[in-house]
DRENDO-1510 file (C-alpha; in Angstrom, 1 decimal, always signed):
<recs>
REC; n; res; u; v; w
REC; 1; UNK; +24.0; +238.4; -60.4 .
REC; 2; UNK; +23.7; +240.3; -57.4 .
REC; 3; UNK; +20.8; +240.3; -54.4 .
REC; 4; UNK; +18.0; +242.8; -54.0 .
REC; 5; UNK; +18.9; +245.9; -52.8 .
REC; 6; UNK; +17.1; +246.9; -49.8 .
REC; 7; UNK; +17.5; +251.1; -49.7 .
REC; 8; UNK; +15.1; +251.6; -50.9 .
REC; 9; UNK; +12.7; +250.0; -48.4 .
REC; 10; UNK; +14.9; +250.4; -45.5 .
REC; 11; UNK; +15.0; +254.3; -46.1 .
REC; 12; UNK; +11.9; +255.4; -47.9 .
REC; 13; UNK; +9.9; +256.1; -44.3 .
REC; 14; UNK; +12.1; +258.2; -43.2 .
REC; 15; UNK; +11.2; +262.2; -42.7 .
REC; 16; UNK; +13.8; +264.7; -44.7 .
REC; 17; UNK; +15.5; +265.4; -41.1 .
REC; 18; UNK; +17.5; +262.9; -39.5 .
REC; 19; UNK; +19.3; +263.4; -36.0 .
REC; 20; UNK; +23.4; +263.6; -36.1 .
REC; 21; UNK; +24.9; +260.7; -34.0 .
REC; 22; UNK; +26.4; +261.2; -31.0 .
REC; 23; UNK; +30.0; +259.3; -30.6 .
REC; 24; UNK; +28.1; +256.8; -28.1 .
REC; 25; UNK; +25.8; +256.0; -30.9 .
REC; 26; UNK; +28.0; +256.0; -33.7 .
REC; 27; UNK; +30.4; +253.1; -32.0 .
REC; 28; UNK; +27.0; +251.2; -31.1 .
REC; 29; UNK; +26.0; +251.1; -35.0 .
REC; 30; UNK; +29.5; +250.5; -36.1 .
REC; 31; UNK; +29.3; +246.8; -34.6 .
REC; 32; UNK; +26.7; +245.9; -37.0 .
REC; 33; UNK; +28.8; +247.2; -40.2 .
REC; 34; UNK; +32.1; +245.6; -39.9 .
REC; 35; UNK; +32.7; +246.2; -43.5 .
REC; 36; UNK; +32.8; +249.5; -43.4 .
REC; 37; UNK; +35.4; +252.1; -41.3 .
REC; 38; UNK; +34.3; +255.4; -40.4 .
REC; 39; UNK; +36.8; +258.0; -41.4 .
REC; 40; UNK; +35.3; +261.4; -39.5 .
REC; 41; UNK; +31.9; +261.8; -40.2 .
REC; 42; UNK; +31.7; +259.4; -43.0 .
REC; 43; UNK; +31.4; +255.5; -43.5 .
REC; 44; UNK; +33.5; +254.3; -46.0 .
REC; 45; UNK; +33.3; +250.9; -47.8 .
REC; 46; UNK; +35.7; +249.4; -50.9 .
REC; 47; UNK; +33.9; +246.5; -53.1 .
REC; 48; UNK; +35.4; +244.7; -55.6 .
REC; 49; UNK; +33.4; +243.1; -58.4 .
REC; 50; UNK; +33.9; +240.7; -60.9 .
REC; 51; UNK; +34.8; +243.3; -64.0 .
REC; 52; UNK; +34.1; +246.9; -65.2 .
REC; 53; UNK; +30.7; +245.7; -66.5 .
REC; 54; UNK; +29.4; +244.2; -62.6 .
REC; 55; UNK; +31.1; +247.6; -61.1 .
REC; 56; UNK; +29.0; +249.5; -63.0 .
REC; 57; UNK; +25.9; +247.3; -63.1 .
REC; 58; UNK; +26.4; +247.5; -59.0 .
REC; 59; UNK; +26.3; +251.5; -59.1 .
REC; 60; UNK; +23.3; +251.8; -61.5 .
REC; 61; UNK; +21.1; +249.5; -59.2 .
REC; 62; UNK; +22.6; +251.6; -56.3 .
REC; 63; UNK; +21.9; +254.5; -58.2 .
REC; 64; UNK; +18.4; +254.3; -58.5 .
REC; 65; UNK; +17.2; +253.3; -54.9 .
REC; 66; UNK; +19.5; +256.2; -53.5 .
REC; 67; UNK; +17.4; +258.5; -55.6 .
REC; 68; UNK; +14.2; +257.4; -54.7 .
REC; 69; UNK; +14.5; +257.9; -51.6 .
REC; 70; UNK; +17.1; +260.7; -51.6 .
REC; 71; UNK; +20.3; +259.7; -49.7 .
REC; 72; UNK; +23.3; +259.4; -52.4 .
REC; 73; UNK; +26.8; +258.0; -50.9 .
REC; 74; UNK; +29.3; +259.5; -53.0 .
REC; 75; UNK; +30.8; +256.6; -55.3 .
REC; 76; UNK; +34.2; +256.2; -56.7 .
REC; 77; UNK; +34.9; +253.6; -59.3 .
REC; 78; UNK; +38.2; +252.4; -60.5 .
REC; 79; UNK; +37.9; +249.5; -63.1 .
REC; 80; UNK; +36.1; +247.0; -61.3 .
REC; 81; UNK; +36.9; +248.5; -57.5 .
REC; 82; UNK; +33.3; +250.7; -56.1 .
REC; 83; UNK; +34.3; +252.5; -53.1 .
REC; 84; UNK; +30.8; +254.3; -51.0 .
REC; 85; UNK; +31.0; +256.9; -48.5 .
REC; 86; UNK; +28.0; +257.9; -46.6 .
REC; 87; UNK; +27.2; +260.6; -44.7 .
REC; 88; UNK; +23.8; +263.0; -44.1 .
REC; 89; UNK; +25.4; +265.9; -45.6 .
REC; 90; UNK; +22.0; +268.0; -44.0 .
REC; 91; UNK; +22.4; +266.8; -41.0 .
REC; 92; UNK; +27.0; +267.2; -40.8 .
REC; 93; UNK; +27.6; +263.8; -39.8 .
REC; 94; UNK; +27.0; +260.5; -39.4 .
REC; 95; UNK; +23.0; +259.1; -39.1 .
REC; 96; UNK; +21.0; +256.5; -38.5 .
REC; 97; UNK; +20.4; +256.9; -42.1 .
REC; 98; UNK; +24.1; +256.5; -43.1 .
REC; 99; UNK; +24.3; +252.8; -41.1 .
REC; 100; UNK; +21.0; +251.6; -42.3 .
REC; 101; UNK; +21.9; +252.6; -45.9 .
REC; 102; UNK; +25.5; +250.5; -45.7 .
REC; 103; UNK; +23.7; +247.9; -44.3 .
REC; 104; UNK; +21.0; +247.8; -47.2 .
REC; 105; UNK; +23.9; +248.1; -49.7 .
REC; 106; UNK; +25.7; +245.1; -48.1 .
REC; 107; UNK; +22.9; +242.7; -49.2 .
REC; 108; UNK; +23.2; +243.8; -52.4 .
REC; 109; UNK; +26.6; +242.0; -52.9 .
</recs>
């Protein structure tokens, strides 16, 4: 049904602080997420799934990795739409964190 969701391997080396992106930075990692816009400090992505059922089978795999290794995207569901926001709320703004996490949750689709 879906791929293998890297987050949890991509993020679980990181330490608990991660540095804020400077604007330089931030339009550098952007190439590599197409997907997703930035609106401020966050990184914003829409998905749309086959029914209710997949949208939530989608967050609950989400769910999990994001917990093991601690960096939750806040998550909006309407029926079968999942829209993700990231941002390194510890950190207030965008990190290399945020980018690597969209691109883990982009393979899981």
């Amino acid at each position: 049904m879906y791929g293998s969701l890297a987050l949890r391997d991509v993020l679980s080396g990181y330490a608990s602080g991660m540095a804020k992106l400077d604007e330089a930075a931030i339009q550098a990692a952007l190439a590599a997420v197409p997907e997703w816009t930035r609106d401020g400090d966050t990184l914003r992505r829409q998905f749309t799934l086959g029914s209710f059922p997949d949208a939530i089978a989608f967050v609950t795999r989400l769910a999990f990795d994001a917990q093991a290794v601690d960096h939750h995207p806040d998550i909006v569901i309407n029926y079968k739409r999942v829209t993700l926001s990231f941002t390194t709320h510890s950190e207030g703004g965008l990190t290399k964190k945020d980018f690597d996490g969209a691109r883990a949750v982009d393979k899981l689709v």
